[in-house]
Backbone as CSV, one residue per row, in Angstrom:
resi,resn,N_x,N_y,N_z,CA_x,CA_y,CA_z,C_x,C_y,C_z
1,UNK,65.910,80.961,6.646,64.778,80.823,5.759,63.783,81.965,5.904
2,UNK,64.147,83.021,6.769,62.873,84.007,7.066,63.003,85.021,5.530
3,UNK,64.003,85.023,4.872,63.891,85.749,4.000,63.236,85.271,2.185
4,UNK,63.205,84.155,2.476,61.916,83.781,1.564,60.870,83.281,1.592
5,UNK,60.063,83.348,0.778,58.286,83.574,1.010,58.082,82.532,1.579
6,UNK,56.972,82.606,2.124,56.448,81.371,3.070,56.220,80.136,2.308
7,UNK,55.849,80.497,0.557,55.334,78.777,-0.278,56.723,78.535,-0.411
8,UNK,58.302,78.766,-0.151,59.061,78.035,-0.415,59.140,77.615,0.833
9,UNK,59.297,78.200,1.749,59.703,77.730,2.717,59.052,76.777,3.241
10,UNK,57.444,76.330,3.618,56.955,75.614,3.404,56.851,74.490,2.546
11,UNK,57.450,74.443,1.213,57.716,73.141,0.627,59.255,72.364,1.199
12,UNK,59.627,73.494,1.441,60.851,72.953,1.772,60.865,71.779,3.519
13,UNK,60.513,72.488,4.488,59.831,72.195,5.493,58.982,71.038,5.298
14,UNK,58.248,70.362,4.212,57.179,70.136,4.260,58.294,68.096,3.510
15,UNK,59.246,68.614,2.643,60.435,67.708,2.323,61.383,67.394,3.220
16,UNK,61.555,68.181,4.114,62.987,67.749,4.977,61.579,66.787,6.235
17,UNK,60.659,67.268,6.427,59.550,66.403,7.267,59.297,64.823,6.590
18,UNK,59.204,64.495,5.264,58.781,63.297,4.696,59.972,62.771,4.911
19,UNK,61.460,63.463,4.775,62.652,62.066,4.710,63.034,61.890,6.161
20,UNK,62.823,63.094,7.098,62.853,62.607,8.919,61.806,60.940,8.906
21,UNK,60.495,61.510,8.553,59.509,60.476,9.292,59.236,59.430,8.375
22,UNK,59.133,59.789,7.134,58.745,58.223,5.928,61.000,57.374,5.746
23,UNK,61.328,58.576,5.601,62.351,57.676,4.544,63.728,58.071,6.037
24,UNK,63.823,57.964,7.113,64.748,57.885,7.865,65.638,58.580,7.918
25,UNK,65.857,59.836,7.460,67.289,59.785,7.443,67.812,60.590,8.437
26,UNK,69.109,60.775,8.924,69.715,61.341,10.000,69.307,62.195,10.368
27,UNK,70.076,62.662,11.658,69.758,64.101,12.053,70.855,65.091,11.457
28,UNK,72.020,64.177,11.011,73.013,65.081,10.403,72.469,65.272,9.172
29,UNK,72.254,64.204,8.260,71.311,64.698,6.735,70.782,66.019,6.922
30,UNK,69.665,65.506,7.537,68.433,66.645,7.949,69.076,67.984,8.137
31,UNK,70.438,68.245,8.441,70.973,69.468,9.197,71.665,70.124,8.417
32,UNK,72.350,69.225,6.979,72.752,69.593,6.362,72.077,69.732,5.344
33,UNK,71.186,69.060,4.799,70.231,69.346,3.746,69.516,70.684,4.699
34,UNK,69.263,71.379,5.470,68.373,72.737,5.737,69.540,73.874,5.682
35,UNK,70.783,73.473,5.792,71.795,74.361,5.479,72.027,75.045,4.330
36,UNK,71.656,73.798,3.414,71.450,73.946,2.209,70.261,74.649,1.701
37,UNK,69.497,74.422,2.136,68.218,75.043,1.398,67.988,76.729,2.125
38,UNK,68.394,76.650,3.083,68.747,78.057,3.644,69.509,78.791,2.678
39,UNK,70.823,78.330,1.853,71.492,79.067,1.324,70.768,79.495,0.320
40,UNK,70.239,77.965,-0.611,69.586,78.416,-1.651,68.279,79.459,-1.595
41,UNK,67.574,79.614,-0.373,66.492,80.231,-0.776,66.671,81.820,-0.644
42,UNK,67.732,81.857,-0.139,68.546,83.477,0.037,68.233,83.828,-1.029
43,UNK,69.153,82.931,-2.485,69.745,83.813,-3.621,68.245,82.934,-4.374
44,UNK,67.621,82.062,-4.282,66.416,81.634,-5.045,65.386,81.979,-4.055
45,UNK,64.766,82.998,-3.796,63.564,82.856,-3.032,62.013,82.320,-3.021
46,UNK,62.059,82.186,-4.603,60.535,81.690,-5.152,61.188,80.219,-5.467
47,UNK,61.205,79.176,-5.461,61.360,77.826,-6.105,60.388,77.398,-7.589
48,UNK,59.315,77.902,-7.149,58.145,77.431,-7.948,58.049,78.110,-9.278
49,UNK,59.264,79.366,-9.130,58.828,79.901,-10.572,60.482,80.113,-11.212
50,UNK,61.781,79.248,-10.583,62.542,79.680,-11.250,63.204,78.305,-12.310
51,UNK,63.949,78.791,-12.923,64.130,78.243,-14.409,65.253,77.574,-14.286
52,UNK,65.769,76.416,-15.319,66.697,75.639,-15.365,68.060,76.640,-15.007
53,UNK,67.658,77.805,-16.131,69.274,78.494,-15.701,69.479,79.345,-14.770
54,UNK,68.690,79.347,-13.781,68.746,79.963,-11.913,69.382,78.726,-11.158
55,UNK,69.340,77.420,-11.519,69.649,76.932,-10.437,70.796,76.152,-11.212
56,UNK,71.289,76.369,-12.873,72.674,76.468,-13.229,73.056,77.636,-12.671
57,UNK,72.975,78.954,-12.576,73.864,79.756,-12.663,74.623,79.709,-11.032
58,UNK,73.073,79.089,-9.722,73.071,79.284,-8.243,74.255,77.976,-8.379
59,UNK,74.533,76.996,-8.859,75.312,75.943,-8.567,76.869,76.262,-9.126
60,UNK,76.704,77.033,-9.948,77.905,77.348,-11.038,79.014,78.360,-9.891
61,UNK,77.871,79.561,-9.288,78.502,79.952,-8.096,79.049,79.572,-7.133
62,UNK,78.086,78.549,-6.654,78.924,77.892,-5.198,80.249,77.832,-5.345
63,UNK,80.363,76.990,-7.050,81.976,76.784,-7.331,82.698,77.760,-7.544
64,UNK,82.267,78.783,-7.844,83.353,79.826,-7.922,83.797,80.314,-6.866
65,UNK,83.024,80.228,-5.498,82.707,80.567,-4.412,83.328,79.987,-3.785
66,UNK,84.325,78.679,-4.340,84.890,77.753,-3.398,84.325,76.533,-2.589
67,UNK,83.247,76.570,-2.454,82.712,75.213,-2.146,83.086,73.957,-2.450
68,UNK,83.009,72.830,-1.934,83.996,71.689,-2.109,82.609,70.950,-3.012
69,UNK,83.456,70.100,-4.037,82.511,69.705,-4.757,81.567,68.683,-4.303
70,UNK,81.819,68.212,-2.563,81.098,67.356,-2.392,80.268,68.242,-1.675
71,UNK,80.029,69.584,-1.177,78.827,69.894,-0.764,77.995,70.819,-1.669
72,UNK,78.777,70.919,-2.965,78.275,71.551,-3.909,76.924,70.159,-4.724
73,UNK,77.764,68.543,-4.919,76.983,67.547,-5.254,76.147,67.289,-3.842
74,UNK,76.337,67.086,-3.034,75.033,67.061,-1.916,74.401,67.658,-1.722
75,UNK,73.925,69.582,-1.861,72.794,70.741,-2.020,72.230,70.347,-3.485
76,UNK,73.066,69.871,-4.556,72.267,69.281,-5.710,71.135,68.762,-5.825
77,UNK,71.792,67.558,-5.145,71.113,66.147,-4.587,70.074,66.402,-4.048
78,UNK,70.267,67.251,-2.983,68.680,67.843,-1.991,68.043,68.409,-3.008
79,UNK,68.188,69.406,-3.685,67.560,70.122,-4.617,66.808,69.040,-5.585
80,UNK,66.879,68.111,-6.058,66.797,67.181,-6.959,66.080,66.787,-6.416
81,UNK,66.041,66.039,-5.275,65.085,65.133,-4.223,64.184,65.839,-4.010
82,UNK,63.995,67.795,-3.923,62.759,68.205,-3.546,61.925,68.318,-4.651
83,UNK,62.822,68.776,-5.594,61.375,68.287,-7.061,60.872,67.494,-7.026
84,UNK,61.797,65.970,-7.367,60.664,64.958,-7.265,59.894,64.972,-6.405
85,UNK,60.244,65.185,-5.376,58.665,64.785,-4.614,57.762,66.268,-4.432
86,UNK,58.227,67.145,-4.940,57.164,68.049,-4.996,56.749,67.772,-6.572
87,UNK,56.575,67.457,-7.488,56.155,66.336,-8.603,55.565,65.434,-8.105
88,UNK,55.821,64.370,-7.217,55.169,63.201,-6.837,53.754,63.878,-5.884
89,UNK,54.018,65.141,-5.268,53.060,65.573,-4.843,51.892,66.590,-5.548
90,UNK,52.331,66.638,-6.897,51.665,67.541,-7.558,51.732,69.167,-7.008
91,UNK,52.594,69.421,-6.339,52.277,70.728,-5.864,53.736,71.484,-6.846
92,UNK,54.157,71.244,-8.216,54.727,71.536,-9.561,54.129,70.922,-10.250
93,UNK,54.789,71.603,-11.387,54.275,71.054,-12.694,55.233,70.517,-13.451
94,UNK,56.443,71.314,-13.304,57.843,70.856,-14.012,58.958,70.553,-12.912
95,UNK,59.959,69.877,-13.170,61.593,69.971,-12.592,62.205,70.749,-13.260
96,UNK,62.706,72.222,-12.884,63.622,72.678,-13.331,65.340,72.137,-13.236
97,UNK,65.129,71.215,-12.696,67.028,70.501,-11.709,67.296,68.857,-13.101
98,UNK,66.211,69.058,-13.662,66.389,67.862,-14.854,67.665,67.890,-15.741
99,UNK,68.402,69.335,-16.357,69.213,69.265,-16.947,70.760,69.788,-16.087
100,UNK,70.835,69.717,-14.822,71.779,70.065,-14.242,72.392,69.230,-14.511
101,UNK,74.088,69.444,-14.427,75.151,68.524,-15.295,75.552,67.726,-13.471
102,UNK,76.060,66.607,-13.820,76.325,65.993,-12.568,77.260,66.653,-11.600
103,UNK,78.018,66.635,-10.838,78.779,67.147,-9.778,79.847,65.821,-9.467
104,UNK,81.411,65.814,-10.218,82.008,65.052,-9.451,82.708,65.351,-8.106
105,UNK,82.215,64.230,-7.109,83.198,64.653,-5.746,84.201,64.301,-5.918
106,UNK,84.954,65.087,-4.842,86.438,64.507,-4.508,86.181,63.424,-3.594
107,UNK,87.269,62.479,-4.044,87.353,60.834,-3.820,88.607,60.862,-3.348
108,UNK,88.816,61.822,-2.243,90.192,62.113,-1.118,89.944,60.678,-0.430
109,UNK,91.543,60.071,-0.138,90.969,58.960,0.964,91.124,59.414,2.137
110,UNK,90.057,58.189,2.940,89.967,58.752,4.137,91.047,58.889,5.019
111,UNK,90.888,59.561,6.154,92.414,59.921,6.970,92.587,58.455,8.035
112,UNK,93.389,58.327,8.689,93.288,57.126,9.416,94.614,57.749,10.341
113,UNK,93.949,57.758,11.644,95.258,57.688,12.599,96.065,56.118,12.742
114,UNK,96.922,56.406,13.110,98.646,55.453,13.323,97.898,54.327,14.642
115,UNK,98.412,53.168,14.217,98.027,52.580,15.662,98.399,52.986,17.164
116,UNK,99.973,53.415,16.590,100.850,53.969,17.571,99.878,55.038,18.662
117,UNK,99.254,55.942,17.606,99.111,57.302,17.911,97.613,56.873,18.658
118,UNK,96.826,55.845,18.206,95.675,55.547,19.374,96.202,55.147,20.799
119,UNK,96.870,53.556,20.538,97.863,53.494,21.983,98.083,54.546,22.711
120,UNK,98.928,55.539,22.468,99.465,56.640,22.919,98.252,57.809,23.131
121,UNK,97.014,57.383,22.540,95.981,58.372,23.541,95.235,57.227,24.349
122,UNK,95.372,56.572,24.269,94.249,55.543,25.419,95.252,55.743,26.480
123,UNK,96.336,55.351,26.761,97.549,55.430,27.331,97.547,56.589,27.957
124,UNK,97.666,57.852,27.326,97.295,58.915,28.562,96.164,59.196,29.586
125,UNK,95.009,58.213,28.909,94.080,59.090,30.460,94.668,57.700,31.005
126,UNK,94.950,58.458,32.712,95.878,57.502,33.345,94.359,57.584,34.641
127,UNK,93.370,58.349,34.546,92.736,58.569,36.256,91.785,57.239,35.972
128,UNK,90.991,57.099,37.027,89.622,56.435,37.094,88.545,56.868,37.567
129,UNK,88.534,58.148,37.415,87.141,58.563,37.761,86.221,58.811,36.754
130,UNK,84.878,58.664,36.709,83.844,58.815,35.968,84.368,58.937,34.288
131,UNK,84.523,60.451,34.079,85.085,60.827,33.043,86.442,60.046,31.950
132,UNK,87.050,59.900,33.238,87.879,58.586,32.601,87.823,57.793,32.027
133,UNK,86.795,56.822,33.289,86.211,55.766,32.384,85.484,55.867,31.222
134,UNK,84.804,56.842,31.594,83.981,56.889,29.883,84.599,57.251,28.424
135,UNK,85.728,58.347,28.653,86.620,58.517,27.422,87.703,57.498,27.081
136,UNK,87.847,56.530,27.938,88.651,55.513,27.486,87.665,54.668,26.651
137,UNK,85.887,54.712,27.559,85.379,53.704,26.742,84.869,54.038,25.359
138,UNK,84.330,55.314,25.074,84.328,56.017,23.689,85.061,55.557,22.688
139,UNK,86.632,55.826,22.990,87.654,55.925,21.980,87.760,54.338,21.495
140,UNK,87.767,53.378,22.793,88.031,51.923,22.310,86.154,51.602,21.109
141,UNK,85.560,52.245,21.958,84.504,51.799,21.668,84.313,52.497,19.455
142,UNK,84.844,53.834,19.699,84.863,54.042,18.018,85.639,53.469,17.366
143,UNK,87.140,52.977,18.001,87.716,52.076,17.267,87.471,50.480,17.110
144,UNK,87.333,50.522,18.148,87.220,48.694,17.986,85.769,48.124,17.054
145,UNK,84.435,49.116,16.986,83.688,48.725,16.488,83.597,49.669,14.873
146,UNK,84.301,50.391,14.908,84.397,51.198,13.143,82.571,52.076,13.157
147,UNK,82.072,52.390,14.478,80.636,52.694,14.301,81.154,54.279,14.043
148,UNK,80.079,54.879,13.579,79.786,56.705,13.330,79.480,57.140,14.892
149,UNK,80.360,58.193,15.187,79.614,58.295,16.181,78.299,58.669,16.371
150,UNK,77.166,58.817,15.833,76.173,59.009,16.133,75.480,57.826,16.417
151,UNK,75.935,56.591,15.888,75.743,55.355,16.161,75.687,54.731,17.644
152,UNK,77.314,55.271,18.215,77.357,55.446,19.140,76.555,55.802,20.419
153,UNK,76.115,57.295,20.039,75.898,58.254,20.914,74.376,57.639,21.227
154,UNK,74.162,56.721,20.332,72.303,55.543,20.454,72.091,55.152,21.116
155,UNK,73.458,54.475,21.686,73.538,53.063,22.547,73.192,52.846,24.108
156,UNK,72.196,51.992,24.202,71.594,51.746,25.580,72.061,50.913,26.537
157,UNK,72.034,50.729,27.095,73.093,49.334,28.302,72.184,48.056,27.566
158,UNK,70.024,48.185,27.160,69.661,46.919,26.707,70.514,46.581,25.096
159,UNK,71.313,47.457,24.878,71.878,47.356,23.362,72.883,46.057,23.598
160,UNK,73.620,45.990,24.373,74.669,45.442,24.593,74.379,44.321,25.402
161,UNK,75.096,43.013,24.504,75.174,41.172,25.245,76.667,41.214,25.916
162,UNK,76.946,41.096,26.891,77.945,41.057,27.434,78.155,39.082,27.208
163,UNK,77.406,38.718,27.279,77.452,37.403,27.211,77.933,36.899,25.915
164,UNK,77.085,37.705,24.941,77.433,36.994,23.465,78.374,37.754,23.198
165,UNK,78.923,39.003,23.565,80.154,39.681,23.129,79.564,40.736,21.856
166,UNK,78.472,41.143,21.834,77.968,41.709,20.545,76.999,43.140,21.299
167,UNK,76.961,44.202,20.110,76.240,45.660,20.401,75.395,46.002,19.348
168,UNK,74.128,45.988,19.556,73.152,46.149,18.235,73.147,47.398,18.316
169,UNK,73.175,48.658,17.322,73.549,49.532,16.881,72.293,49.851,15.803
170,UNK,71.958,51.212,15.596,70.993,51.178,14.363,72.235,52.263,13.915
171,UNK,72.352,52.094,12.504,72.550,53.174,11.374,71.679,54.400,10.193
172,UNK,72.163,54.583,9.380,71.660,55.325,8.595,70.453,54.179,8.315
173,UNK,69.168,55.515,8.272,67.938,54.542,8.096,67.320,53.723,8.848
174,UNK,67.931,53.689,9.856,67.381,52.996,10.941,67.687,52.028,10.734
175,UNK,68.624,51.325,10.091,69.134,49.557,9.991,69.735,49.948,10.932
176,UNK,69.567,48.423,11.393,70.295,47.753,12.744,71.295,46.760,12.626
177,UNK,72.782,46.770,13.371,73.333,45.713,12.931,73.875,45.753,14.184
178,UNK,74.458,44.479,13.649,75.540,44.027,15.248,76.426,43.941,15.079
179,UNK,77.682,44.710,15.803,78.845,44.441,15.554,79.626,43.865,17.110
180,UNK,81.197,43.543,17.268,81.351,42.330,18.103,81.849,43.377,18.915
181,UNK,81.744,43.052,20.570,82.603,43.519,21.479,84.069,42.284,21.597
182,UNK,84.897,43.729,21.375,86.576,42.885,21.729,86.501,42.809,23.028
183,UNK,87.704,42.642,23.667,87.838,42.445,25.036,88.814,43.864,25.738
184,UNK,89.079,44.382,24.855,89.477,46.080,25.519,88.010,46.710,25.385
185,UNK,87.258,46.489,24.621,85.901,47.889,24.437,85.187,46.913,25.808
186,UNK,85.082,45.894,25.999,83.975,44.984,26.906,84.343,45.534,28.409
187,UNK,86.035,45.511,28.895,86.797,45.843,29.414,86.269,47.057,30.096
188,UNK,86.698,48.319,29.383,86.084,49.597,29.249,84.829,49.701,29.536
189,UNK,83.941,49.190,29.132,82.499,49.774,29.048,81.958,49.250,30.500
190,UNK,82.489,47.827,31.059,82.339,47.567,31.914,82.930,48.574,33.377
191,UNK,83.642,48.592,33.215,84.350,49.787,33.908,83.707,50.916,34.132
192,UNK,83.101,51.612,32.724,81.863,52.946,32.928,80.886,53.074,33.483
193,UNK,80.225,51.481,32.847,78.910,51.549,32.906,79.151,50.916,34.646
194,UNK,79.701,50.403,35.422,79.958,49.960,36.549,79.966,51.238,37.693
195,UNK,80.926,52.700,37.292,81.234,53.693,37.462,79.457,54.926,37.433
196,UNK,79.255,54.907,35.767,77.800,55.516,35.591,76.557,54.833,36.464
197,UNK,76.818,53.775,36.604,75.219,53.323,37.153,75.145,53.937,38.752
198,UNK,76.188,53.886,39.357,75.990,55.142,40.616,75.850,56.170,40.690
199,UNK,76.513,57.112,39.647,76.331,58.503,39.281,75.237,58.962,38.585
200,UNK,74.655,58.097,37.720,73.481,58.987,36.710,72.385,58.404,36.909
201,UNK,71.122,58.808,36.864,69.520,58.242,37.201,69.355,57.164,35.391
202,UNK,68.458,56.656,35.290,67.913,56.230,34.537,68.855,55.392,33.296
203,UNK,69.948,54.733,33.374,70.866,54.276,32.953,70.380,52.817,32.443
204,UNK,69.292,52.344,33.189,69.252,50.989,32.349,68.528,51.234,31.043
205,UNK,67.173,52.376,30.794,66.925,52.973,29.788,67.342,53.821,28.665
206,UNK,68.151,54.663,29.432,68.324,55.878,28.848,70.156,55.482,28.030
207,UNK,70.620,56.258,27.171,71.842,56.232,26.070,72.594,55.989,27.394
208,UNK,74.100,55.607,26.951,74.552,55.471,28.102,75.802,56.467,28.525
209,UNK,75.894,57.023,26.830,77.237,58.098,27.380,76.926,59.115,27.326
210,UNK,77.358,60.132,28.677,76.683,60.841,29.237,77.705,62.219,29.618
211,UNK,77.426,63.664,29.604,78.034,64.644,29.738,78.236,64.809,31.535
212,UNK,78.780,65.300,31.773,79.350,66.033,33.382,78.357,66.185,34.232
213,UNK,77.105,66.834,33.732,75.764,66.957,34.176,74.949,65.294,34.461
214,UNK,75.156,64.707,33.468,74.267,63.560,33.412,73.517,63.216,32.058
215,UNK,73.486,64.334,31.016,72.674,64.507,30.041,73.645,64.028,28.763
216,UNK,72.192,63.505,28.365,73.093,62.583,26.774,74.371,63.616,26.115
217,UNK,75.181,62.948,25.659,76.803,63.429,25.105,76.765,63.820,23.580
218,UNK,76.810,65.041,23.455,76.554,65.224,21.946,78.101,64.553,21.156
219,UNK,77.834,65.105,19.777,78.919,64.941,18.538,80.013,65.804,19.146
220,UNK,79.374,67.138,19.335,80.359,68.452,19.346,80.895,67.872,20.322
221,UNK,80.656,67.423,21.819,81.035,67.112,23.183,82.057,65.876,22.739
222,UNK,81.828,64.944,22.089,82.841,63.749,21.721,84.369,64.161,20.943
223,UNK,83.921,65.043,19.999,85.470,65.694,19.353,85.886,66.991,20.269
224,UNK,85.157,67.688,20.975,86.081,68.375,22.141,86.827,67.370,23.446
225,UNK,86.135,66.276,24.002,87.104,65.737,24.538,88.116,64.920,24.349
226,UNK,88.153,64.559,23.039,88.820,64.397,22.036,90.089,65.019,21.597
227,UNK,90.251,66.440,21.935,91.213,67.426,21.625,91.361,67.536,22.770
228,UNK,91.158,67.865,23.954,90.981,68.097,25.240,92.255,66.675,25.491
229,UNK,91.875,65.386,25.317,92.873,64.391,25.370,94.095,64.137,24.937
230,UNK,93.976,64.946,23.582,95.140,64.401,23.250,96.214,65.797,23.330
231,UNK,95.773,66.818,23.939,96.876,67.885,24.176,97.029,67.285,25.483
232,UNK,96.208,66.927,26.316,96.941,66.262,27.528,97.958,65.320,27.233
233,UNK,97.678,64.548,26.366,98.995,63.597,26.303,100.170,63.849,25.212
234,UNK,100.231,65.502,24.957,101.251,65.739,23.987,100.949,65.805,22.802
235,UNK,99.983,65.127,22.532,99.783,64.615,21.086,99.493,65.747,19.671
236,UNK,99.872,65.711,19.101,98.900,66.543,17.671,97.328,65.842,17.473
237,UNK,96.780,67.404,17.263,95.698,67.409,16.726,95.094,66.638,15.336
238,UNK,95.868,67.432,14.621,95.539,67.373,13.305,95.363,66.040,12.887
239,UNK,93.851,65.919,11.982,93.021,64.648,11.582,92.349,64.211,12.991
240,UNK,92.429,64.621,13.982,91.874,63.415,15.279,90.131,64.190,15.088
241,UNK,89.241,63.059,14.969,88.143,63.272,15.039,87.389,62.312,15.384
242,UNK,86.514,62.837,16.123,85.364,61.184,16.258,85.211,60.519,15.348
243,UNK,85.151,60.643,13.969,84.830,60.040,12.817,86.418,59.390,12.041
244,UNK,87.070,60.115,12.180,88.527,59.283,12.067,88.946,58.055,12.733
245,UNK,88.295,57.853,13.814,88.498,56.308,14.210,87.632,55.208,13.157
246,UNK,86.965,55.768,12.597,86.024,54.630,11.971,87.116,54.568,10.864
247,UNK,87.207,55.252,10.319,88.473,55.029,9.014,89.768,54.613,9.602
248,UNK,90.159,54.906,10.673,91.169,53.951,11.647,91.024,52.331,11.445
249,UNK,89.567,52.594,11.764,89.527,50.727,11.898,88.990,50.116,10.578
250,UNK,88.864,50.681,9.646,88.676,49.614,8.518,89.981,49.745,8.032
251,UNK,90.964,50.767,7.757,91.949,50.986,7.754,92.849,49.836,7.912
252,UNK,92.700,49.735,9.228,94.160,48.614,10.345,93.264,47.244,10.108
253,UNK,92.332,46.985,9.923,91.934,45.438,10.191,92.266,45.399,8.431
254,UNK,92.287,46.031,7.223,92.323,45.393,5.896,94.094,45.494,6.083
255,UNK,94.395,46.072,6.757,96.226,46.307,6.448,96.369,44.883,7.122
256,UNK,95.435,44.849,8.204,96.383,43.041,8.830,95.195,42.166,8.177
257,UNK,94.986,41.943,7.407,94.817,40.839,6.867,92.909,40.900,6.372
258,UNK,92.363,41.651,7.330,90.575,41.282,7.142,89.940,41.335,5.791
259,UNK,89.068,40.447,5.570,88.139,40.729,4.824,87.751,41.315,4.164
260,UNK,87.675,42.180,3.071,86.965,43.449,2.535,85.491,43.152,2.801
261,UNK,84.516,42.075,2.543,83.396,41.884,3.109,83.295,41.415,4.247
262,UNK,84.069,41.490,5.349,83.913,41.417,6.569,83.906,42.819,7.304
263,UNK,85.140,43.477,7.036,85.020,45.322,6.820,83.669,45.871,6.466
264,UNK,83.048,45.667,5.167,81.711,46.149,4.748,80.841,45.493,5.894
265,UNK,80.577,44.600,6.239,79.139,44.197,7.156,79.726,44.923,8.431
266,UNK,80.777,45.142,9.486,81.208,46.034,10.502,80.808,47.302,10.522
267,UNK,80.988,48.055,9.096,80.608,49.485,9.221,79.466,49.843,8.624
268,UNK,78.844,48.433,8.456,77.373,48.894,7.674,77.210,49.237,6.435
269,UNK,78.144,49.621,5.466,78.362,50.127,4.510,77.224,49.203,3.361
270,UNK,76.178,49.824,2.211,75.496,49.303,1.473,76.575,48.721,0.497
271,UNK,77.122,49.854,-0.203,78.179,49.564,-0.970,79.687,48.496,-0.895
272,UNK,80.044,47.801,-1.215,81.354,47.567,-1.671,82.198,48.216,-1.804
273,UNK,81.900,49.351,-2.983,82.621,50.275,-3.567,82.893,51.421,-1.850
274,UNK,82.380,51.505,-1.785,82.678,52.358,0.050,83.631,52.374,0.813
275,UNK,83.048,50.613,0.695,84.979,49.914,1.998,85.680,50.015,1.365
276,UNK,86.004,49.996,-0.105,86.961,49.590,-1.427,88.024,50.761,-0.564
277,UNK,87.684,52.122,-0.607,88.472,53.164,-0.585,89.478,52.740,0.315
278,UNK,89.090,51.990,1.553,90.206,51.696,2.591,90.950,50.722,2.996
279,UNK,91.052,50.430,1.279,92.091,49.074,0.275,93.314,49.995,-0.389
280,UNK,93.037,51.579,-0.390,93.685,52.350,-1.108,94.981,53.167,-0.150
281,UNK,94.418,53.145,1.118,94.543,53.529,2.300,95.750,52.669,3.223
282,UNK,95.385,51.852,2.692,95.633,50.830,3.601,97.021,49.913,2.588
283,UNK,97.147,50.637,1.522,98.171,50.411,0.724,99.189,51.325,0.155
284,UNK,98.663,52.534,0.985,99.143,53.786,1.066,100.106,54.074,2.614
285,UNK,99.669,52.962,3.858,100.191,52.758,4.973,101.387,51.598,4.560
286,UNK,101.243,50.682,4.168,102.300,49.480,4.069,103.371,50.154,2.997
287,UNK,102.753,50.984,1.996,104.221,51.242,1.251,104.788,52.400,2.069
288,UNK,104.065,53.276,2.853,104.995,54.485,4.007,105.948,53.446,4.742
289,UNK,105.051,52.324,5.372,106.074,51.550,6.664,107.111,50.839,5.712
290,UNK,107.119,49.997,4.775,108.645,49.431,4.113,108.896,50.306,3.614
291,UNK,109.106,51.719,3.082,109.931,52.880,2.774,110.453,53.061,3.920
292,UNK,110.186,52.977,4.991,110.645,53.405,6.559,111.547,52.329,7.181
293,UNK,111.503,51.536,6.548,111.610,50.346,7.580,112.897,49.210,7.065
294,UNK,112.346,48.944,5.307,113.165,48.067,4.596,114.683,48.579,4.121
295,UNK,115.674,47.685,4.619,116.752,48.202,3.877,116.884,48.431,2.384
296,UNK,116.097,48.082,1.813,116.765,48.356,0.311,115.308,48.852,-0.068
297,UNK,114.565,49.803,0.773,113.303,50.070,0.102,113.942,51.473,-0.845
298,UNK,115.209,51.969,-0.262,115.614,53.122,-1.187,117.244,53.001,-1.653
């Protein structure tokens, strides 16, 4: 942002500040909406004085440019969101982003690892020391509860009823929900947190999964040990991500039988239409396995 004038940059700054502290939203939002506005203020440096067809022609590029249409419709979106409220704040006079044509995303479904292929990484870390315990409890812990990991990365030892079997969790926006401890994640965590409470200071307060040092466990740190695991146990890479377990588990619980609104209240999802996708998924797995499996599937 150093290369445009200080009144954009400052409005901009002044928008990504109101949806942190009034309207909640992530730290990933937040990171990606300034990514965005970084790009744009490169090739738009004034905001305040440019015209409907600067920020057709700046969007028209991205696509030529290759950008995927869903981060081409999400820099939109930001863009859109900063008018209005620089409108709601009076500091414009017009929206130039009023006649931009919509942006369809791609509606790829989500990826979902094999049950097999989780087994077969829980299954390799074979040690029990510290580290152990905790990447066994991660992985059960993103699958068995379908949370984001950043959801995750929240969680306090007061988060968790061992008694009632349940982990209050906040999400996007700061909603809070509860989702259930199984008896492999309860298993696990017990095991860590049994393991961590000797090794790390401040554990009944503080998040509970924790890097080599002692210090809270980022995103980046969760999908490197992540890869780190599963070349230990042979495994392929490709699709394994912290965030692929969550589509794992709405995935495998609608293939055996769950709920579609039991799925939606687990992953928090506002929408219906959200979980829907991993009805598509999940019917995309049962016709692979009887092509594989049934004698007369061919």
């Amino acid at each position: 942002m150093a290369h445009a004038p200080l009144e954009s940059s400052i409005l901009v700054d002044q928008y990504l500040l109101m949806l942190t502290v009034s309207k909640g939203r992530s730290n990933a939002t937040i990171s990606a909406y300034t990514s965005d506005f970084s790009l744009l203020l490169q090739r738009i440096p004034d905001l305040t004085t440019a015209t409907p067809d600067d920020f057709a022609d700046y969007f028209s590029k991205l696509r030529e440019e290759g950008f995927a249409s869903s981060t081409v419709a999400r820099s939109m979106s930001a863009v859109r969101g900063l008018f209005q409220y620089l409108l709601q704040e009076r500091l414009v006079t017009s929206d130039p982003t009023t006649l931009l044509p919509a942006v369809r995303r791609d509606r790829s479904l989500p990826k979902a690892l094999s049950e097999v292929y989780i087994k077969d990484l829980l299954v390799s870390i074979t040690g029990n020391g510290i580290l152990d315990c905790r990447d066994r409890a991660i992985i059960e812990f993103l699958y068995g509860t379908g949370c984001r990991v950043s959801e995750m990365l929240g969680v306090k030892q007061a988060h968790i009823d061992f008694d009632e079997d349940v982990i209050r969790v906040t999400g996007k926006g700061e909603k809070q929900r509860l989702v259930p401890l199984g008896s492999c994640l309860r298993d696990s965590l017990k095991d860590y947190l049994s393991a961590a409470f000797s090794e790390f200071d401040g554990m009944n307060s503080a998040v509970i999964f924790r890097n080599f040092r002692g210090l809270p466990l980022s995103r980046h740190g969760v999908n490197e040990m992540l890869k780190r695991r599963a070349l230990g146990g042979g495994l392929p890479l490709r699709g394994l991500h912290a965030h692929s377990f969550r589509h794992s588990c709405a995935t495998h619980m609608i293939a055996h039988g769950a709920d579609i609104r039991v799925v939606q209240e687990l992953l928090g999802h506002t929408s219906i239409a959200t979980t829907q996708r991993y009805t598509g998924v999940a019917l995309t797995t049962l016709k692979d396995a009887y092509g594989a499996s049934h004698p007369r599937a061919s």
